[in-house]
HTML snippet that shows the backbone in 3Dmol.js (N, CA, C, O; Angstrom):
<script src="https://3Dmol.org/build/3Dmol-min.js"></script>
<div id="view" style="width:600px;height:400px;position:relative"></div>
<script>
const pdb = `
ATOM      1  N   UNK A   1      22.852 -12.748  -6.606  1.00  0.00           N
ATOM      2  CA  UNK A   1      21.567 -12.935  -7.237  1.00  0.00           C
ATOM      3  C   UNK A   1      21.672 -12.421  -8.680  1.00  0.00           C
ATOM      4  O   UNK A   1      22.036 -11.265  -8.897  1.00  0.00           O
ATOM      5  N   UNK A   2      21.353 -13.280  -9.678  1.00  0.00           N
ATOM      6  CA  UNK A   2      21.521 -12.669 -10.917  1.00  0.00           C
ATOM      7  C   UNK A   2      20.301 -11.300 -10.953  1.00  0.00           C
ATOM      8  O   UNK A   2      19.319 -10.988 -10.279  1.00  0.00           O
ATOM      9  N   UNK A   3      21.324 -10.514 -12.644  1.00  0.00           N
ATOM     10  CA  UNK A   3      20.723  -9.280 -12.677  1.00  0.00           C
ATOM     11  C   UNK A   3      18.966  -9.337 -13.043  1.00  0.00           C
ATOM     12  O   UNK A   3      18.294  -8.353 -12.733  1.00  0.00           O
ATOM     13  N   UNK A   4      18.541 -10.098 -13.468  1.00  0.00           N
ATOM     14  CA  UNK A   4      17.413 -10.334 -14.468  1.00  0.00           C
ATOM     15  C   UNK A   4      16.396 -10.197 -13.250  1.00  0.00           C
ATOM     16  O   UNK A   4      15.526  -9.329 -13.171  1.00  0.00           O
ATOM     17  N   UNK A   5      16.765 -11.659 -11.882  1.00  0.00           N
ATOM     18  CA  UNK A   5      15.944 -11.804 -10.873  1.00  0.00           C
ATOM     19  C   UNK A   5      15.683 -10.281  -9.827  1.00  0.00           C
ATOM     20  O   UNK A   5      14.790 -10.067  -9.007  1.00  0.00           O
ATOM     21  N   UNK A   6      16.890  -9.368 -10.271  1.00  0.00           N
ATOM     22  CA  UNK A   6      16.687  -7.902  -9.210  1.00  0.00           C
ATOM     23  C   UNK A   6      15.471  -7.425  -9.584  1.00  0.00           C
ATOM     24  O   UNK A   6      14.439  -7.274  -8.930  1.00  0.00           O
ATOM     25  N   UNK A   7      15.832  -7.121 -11.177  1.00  0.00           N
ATOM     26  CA  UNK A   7      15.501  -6.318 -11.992  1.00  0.00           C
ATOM     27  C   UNK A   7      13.442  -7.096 -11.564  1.00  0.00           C
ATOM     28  O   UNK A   7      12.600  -6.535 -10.863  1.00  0.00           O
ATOM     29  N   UNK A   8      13.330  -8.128 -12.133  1.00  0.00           N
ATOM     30  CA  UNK A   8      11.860  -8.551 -11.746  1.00  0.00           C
ATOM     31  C   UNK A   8      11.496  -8.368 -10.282  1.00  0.00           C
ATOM     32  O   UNK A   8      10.298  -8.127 -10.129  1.00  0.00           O
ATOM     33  N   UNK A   9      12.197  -8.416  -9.193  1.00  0.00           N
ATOM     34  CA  UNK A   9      11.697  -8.467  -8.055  1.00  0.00           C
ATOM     35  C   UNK A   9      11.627  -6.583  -7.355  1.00  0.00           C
ATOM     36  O   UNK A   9      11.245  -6.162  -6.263  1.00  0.00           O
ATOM     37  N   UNK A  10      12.141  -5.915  -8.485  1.00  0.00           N
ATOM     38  CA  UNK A  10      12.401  -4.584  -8.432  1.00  0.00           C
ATOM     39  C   UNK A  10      11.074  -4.230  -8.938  1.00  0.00           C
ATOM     40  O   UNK A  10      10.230  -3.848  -8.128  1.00  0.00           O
ATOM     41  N   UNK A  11      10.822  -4.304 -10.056  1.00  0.00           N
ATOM     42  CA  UNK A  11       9.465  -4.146 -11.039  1.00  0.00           C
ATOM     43  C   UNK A  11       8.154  -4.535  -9.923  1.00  0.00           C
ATOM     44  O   UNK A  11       7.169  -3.832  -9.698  1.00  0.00           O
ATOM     45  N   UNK A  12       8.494  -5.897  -9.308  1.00  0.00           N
ATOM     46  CA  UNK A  12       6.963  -5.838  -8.809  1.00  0.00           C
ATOM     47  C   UNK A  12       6.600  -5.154  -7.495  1.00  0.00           C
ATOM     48  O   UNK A  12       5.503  -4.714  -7.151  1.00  0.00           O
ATOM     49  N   UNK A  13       7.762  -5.160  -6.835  1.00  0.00           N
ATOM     50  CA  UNK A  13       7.880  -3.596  -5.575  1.00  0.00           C
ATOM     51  C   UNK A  13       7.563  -2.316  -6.136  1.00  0.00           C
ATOM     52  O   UNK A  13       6.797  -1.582  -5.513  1.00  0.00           O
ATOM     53  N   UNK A  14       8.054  -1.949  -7.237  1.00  0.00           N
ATOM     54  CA  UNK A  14       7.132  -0.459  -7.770  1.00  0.00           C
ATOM     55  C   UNK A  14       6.159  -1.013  -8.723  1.00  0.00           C
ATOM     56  O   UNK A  14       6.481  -0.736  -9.879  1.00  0.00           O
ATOM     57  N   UNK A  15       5.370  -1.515  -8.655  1.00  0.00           N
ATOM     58  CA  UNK A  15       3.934  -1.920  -8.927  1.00  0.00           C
ATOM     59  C   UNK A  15       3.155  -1.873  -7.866  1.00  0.00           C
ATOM     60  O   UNK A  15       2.140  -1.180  -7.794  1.00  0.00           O
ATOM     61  N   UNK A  16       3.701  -2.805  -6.746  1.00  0.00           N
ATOM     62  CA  UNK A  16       3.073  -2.711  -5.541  1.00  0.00           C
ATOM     63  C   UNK A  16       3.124  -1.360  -4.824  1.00  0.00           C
ATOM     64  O   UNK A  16       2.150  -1.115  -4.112  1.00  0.00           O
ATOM     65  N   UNK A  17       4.189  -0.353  -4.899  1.00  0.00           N
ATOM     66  CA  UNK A  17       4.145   0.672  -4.567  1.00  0.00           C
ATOM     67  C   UNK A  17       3.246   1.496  -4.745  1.00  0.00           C
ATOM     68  O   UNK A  17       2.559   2.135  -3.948  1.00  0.00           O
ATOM     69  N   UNK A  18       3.291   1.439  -6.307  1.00  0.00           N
ATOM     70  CA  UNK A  18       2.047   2.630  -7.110  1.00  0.00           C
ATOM     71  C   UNK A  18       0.657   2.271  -6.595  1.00  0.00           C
ATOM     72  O   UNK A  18      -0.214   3.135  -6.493  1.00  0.00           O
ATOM     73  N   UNK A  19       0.436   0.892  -6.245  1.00  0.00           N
ATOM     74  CA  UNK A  19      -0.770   0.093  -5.946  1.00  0.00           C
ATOM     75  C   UNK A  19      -1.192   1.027  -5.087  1.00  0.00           C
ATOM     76  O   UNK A  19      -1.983   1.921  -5.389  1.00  0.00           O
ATOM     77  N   UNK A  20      -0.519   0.809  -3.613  1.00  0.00           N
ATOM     78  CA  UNK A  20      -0.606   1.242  -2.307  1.00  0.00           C
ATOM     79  C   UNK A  20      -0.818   2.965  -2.738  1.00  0.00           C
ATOM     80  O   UNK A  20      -1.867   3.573  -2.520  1.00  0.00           O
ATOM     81  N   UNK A  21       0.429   3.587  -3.395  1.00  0.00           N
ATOM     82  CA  UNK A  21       0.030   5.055  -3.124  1.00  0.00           C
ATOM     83  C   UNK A  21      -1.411   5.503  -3.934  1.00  0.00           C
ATOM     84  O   UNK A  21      -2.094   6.427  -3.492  1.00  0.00           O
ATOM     85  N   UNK A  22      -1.875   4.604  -5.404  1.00  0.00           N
ATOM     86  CA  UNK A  22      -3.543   4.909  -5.571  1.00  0.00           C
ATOM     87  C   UNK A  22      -4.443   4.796  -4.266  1.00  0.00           C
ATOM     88  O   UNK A  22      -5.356   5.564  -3.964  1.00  0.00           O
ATOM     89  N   UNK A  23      -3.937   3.506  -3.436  1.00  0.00           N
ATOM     90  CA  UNK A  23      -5.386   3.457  -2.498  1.00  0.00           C
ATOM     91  C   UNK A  23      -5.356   4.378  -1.552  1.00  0.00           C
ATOM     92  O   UNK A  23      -6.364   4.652  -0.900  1.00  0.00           O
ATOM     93  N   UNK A  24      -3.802   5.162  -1.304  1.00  0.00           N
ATOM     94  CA  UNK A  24      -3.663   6.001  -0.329  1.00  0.00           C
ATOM     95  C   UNK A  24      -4.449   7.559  -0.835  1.00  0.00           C
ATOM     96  O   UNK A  24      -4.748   8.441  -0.031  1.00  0.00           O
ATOM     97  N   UNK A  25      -4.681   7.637  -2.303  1.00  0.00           N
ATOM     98  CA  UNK A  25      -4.714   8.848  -2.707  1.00  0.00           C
ATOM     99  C   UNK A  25      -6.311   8.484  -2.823  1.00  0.00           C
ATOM    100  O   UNK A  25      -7.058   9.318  -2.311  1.00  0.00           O
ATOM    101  N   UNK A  26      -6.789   7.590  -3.301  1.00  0.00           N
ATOM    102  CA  UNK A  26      -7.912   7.091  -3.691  1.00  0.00           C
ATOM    103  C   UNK A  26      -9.094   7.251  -2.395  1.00  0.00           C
ATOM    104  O   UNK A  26     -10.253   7.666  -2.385  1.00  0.00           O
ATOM    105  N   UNK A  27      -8.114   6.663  -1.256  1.00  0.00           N
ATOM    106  CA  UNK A  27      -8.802   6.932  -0.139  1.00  0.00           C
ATOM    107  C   UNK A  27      -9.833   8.185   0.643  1.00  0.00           C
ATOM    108  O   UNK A  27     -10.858   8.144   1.324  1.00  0.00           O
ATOM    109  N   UNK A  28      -8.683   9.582  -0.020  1.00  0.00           N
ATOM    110  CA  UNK A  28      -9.405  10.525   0.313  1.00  0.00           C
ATOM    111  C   UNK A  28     -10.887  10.801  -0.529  1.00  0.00           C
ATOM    112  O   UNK A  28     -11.836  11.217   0.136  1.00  0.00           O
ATOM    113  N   UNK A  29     -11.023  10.618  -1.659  1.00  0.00           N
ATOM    114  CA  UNK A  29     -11.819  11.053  -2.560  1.00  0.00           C
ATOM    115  C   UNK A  29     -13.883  10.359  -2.062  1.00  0.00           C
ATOM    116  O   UNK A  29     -14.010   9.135  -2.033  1.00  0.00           O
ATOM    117  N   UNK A  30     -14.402  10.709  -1.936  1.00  0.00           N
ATOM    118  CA  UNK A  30     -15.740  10.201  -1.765  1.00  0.00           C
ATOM    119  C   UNK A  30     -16.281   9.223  -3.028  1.00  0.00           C
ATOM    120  O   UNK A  30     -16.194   9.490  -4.226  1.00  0.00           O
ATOM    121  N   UNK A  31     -16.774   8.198  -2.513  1.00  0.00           N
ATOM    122  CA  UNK A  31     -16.855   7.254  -3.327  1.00  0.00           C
ATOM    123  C   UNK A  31     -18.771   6.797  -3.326  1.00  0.00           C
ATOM    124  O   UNK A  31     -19.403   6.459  -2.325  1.00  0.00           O
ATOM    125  N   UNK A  32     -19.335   6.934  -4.766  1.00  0.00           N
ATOM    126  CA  UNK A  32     -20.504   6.374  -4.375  1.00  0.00           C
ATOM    127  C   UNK A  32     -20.262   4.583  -4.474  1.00  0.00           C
ATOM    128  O   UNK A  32     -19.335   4.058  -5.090  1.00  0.00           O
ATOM    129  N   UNK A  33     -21.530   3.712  -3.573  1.00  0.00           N
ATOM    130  CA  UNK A  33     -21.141   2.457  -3.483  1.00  0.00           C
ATOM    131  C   UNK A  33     -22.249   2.266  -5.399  1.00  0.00           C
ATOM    132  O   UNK A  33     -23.155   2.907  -5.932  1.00  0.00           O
ATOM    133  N   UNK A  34     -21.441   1.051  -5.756  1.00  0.00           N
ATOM    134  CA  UNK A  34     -21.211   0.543  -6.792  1.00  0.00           C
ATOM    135  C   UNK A  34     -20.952   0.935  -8.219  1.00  0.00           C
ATOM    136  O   UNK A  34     -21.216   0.286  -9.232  1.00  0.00           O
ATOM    137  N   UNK A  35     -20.236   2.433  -8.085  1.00  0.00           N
ATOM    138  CA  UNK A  35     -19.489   3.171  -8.687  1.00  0.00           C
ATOM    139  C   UNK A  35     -18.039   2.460 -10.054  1.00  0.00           C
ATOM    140  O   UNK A  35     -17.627   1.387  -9.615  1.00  0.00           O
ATOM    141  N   UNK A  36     -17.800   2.585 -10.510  1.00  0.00           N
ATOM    142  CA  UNK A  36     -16.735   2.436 -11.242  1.00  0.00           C
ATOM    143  C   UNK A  36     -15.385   2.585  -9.976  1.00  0.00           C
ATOM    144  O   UNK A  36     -14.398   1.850 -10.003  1.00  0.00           O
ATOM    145  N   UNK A  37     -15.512   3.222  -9.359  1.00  0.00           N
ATOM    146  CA  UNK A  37     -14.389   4.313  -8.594  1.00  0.00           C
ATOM    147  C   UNK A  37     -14.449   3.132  -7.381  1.00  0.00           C
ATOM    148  O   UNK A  37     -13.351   2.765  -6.964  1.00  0.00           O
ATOM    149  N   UNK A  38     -15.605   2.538  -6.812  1.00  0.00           N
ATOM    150  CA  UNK A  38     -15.758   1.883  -5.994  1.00  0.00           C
ATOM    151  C   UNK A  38     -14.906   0.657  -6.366  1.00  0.00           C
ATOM    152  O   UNK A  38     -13.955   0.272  -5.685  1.00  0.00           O
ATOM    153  N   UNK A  39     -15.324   0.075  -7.506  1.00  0.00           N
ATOM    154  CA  UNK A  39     -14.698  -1.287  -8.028  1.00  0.00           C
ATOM    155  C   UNK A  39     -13.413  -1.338  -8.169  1.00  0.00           C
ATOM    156  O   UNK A  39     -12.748  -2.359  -7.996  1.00  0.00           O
ATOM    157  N   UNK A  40     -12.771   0.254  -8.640  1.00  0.00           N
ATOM    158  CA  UNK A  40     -11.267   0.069  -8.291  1.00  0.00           C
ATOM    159  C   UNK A  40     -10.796   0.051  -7.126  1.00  0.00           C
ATOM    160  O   UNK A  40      -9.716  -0.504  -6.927  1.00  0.00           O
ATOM    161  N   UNK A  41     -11.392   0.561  -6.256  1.00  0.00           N
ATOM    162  CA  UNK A  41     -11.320   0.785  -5.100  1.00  0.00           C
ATOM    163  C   UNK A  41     -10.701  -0.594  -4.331  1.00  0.00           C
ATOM    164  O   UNK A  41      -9.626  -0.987  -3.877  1.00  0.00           O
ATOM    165  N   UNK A  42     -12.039  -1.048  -4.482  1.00  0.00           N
ATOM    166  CA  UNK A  42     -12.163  -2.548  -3.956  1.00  0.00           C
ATOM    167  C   UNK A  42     -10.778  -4.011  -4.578  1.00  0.00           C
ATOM    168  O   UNK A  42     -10.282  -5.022  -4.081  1.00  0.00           O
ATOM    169  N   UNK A  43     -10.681  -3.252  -5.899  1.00  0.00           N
ATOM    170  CA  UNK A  43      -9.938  -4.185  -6.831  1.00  0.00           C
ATOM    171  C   UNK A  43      -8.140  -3.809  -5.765  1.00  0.00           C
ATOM    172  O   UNK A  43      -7.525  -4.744  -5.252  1.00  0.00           O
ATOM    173  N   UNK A  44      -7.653  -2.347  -5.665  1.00  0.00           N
ATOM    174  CA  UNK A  44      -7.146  -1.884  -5.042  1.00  0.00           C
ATOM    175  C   UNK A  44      -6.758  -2.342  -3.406  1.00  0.00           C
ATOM    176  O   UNK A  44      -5.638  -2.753  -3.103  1.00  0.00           O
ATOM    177  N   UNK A  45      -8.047  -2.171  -2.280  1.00  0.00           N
ATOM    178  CA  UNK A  45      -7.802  -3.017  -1.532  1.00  0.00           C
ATOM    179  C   UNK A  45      -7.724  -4.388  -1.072  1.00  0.00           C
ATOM    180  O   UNK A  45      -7.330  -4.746   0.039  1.00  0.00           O
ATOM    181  N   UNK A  46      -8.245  -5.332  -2.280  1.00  0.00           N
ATOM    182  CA  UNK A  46      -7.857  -7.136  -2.241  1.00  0.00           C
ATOM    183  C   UNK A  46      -6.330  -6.619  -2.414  1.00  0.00           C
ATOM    184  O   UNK A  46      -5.559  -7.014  -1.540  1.00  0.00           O
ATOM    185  N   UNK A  47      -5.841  -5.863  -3.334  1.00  0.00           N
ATOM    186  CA  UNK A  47      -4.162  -6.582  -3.635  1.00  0.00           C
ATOM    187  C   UNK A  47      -3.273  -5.885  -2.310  1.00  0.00           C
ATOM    188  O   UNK A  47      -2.312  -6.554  -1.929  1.00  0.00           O
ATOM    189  N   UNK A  48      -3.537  -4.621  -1.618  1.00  0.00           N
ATOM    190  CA  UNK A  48      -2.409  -4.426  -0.843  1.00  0.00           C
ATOM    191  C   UNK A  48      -3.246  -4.508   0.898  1.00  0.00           C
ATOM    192  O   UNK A  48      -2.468  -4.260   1.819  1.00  0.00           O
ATOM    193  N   UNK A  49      -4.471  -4.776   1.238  1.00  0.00           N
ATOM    194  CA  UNK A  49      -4.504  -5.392   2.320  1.00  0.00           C
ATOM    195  C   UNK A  49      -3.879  -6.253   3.017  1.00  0.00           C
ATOM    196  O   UNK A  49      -3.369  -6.166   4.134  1.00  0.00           O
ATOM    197  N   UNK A  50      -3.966  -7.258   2.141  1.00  0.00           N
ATOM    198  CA  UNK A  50      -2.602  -8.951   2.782  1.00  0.00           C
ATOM    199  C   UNK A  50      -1.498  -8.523   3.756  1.00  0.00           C
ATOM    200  O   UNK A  50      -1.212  -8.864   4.904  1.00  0.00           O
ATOM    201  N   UNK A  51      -1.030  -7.732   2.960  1.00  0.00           N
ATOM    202  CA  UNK A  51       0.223  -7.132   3.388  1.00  0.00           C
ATOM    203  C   UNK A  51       0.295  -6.138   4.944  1.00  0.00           C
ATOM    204  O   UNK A  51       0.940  -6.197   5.990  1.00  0.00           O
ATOM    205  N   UNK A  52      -1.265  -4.829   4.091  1.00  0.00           N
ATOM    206  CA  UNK A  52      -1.149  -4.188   5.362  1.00  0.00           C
ATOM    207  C   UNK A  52      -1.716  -4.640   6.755  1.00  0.00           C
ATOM    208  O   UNK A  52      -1.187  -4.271   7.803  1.00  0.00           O
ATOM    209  N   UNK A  53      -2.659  -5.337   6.720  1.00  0.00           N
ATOM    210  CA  UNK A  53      -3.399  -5.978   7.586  1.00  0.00           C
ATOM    211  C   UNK A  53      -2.860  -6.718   8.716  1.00  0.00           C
ATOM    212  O   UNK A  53      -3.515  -6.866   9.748  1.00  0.00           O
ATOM    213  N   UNK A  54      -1.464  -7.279   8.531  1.00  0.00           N
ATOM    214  CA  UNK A  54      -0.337  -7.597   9.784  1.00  0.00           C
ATOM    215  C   UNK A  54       0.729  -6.594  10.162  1.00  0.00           C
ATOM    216  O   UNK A  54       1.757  -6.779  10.814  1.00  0.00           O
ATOM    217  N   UNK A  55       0.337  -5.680   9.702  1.00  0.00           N
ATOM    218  CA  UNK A  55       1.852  -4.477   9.730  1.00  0.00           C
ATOM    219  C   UNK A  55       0.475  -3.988  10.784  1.00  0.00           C
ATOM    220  O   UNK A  55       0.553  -4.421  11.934  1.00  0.00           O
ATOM    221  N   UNK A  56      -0.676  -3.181  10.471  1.00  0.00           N
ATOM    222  CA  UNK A  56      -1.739  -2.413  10.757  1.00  0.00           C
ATOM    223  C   UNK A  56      -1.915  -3.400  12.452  1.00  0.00           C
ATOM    224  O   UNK A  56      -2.432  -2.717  13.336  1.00  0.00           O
ATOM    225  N   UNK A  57      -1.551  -4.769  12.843  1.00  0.00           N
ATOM    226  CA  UNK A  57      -1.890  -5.288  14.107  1.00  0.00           C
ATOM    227  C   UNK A  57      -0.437  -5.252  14.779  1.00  0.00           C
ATOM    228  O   UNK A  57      -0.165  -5.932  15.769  1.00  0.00           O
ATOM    229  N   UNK A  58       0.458  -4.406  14.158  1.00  0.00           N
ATOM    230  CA  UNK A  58       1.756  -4.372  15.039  1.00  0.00           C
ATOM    231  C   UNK A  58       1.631  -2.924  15.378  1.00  0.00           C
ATOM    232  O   UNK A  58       1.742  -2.628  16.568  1.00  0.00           O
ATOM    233  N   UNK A  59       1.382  -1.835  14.370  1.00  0.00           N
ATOM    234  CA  UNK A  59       1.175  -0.435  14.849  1.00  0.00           C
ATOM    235  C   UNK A  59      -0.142  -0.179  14.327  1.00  0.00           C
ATOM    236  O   UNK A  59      -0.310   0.096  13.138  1.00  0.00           O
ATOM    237  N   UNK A  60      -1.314  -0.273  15.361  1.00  0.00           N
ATOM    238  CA  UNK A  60      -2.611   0.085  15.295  1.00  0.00           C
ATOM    239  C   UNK A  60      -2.480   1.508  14.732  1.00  0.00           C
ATOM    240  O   UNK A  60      -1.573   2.319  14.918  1.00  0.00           O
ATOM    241  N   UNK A  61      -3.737   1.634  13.908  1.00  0.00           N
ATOM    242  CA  UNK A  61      -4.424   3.182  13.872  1.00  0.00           C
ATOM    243  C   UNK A  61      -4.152   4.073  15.350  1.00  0.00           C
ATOM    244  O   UNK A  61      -4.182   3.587  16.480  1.00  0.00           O
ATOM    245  N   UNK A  62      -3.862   5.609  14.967  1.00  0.00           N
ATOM    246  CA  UNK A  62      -3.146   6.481  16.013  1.00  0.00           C
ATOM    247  C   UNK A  62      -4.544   7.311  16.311  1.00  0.00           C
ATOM    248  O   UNK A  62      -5.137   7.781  15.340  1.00  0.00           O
ATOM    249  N   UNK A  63      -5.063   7.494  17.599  1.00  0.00           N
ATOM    250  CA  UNK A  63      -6.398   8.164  17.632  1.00  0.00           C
ATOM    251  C   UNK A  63      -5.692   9.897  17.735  1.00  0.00           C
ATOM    252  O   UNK A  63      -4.826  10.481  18.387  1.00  0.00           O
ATOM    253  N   UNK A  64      -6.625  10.189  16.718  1.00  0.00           N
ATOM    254  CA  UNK A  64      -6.621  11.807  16.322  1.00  0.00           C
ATOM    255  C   UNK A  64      -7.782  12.580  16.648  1.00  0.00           C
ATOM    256  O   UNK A  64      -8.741  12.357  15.910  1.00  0.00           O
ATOM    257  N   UNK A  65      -7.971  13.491  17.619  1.00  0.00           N
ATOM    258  CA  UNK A  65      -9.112  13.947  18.170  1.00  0.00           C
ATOM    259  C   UNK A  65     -10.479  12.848  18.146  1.00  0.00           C
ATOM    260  O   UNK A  65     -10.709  12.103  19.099  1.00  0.00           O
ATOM    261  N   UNK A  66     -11.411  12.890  16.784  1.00  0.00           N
ATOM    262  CA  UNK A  66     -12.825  12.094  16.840  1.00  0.00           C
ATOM    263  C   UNK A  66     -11.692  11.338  15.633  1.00  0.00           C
ATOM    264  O   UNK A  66     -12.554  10.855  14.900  1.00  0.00           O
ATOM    265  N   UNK A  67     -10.637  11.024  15.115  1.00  0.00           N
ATOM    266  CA  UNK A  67     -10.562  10.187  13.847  1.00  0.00           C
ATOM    267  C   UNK A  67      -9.348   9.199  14.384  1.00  0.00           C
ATOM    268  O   UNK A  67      -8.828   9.232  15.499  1.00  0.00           O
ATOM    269  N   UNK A  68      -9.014   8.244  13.202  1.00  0.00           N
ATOM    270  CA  UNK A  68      -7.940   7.631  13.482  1.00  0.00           C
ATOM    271  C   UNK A  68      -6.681   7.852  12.534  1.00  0.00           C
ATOM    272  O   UNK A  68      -6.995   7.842  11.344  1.00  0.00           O
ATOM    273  N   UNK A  69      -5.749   7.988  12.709  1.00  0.00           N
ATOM    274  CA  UNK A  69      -4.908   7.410  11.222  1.00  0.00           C
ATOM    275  C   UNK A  69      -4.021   6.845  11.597  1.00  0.00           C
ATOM    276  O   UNK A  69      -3.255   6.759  12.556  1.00  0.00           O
ATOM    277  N   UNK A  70      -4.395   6.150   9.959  1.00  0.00           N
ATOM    278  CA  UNK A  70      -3.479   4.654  10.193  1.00  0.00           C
ATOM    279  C   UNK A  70      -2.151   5.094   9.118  1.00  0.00           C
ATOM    280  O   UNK A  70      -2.070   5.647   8.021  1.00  0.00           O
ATOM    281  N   UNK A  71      -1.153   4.487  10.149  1.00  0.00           N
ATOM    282  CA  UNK A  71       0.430   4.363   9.567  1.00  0.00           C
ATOM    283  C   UNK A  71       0.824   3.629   9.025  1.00  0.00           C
ATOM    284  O   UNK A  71       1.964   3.760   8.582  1.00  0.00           O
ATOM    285  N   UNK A  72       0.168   2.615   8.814  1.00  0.00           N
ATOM    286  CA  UNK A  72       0.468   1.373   8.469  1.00  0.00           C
ATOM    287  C   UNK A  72       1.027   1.187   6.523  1.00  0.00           C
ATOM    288  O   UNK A  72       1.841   0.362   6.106  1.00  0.00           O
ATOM    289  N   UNK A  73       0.288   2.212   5.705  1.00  0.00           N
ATOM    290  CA  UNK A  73       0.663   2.632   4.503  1.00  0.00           C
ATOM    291  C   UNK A  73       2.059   2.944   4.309  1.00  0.00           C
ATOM    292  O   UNK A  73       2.943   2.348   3.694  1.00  0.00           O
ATOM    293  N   UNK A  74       2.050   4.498   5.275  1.00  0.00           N
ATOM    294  CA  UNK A  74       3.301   5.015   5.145  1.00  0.00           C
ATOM    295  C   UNK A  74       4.162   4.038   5.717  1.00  0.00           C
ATOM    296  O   UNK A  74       5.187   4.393   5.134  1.00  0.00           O
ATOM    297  N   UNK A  75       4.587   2.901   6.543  1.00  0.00           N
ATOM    298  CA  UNK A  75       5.255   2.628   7.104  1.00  0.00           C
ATOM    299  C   UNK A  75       5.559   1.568   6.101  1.00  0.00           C
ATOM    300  O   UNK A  75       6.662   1.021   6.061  1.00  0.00           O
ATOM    301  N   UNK A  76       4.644   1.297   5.344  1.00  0.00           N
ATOM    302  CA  UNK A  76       5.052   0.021   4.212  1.00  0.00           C
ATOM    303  C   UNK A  76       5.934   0.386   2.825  1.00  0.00           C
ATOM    304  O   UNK A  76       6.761  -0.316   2.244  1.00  0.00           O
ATOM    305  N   UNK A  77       5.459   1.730   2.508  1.00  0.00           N
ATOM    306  CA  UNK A  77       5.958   2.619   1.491  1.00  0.00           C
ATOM    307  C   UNK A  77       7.538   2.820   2.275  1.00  0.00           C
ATOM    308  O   UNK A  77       8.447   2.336   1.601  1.00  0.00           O
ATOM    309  N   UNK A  78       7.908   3.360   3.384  1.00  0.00           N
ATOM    310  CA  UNK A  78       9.082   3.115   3.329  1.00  0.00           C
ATOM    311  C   UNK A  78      10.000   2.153   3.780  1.00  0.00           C
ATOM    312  O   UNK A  78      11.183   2.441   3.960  1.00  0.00           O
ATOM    313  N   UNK A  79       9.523   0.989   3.982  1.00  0.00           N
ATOM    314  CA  UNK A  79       9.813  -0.401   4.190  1.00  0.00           C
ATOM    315  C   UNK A  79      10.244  -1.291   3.034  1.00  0.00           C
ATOM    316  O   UNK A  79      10.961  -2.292   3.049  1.00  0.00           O
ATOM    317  N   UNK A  80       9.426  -0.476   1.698  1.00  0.00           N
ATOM    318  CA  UNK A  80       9.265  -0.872   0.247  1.00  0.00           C
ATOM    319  C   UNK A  80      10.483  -0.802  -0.365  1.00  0.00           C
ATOM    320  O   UNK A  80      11.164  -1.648  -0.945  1.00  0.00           O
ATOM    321  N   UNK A  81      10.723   1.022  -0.001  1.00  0.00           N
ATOM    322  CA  UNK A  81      11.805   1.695  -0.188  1.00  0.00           C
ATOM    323  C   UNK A  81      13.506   1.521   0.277  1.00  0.00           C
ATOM    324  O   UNK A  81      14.557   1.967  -0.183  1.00  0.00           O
ATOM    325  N   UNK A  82      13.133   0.591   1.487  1.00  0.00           N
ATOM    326  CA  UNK A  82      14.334   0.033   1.982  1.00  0.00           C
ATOM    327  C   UNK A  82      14.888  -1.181   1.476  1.00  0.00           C
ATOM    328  O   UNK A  82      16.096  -1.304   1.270  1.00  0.00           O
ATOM    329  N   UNK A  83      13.851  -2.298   1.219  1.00  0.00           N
ATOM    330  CA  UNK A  83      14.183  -3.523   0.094  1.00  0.00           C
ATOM    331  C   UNK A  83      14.456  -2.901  -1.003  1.00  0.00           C
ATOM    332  O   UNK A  83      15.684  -2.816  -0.997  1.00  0.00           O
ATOM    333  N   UNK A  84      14.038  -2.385  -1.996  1.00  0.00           N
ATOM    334  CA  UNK A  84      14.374  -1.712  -2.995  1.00  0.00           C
ATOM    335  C   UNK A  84      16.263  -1.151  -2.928  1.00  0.00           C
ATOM    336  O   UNK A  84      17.246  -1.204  -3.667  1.00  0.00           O
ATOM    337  N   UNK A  85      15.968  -0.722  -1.775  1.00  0.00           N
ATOM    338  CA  UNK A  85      17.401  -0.307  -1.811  1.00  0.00           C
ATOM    339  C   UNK A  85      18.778  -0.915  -1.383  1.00  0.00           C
ATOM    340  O   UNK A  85      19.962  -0.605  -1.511  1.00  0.00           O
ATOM    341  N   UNK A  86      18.005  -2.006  -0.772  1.00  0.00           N
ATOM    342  CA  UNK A  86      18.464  -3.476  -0.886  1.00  0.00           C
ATOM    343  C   UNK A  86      18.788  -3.955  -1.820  1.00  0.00           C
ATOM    344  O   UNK A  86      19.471  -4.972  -1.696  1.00  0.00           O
ATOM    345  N   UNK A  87      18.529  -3.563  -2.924  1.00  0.00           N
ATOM    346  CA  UNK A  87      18.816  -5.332  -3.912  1.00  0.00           C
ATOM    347  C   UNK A  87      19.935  -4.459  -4.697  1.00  0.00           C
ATOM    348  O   UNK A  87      20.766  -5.128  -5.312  1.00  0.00           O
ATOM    349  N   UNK A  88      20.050  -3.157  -4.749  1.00  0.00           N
ATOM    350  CA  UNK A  88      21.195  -2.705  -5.873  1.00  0.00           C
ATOM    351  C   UNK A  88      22.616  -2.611  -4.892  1.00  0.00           C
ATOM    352  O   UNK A  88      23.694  -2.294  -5.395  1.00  0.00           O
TER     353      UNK A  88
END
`;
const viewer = $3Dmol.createViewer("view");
viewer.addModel(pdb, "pdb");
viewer.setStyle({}, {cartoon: {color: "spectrum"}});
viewer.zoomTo();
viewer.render();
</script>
């Protein structure tokens, strides 16, 4: 594969990365609805839902006492990390 095509398909995996770890960090923070914070929010989950939304129906949310958490982030972040380490 030429170098040029790594190098771009490298770039948009850590774009998409940084994407995912804002909504992961973003997530915790309290959000009022129609906020500035909200709209990124939202802008945030259109671009890396697609993705998580079929990973998230292979390993459901893990029930945690009254909560859930979902793996489905972390499991993409190092899935990310493995193509990435793929192409060099």
């Amino acid at each position: 594969m030429p170098d040029y095509l790594i190098r771009i398909i490298d770039g948009l995996l850590s774009v998409f990365y940084l994407l995912l770890v804002a909504r992961i960090v973003l997530s915790w923070l309290p959000v009022r609805p129609g906020g500035t914070l909200a709209d990124i929010i939202g802008i945030l989950y259109s671009v890396t839902e697609p993705v998580l939304a079929p990973l998230r129906k292979i390993i459901p949310p893990l029930p945690v006492g009254a909560m859930y958490l979902d793996l489905s982030p972390l499991i993409l972040i190092l899935l990310l990390n493995i193509v990435r380490g793929l192409l060099y």
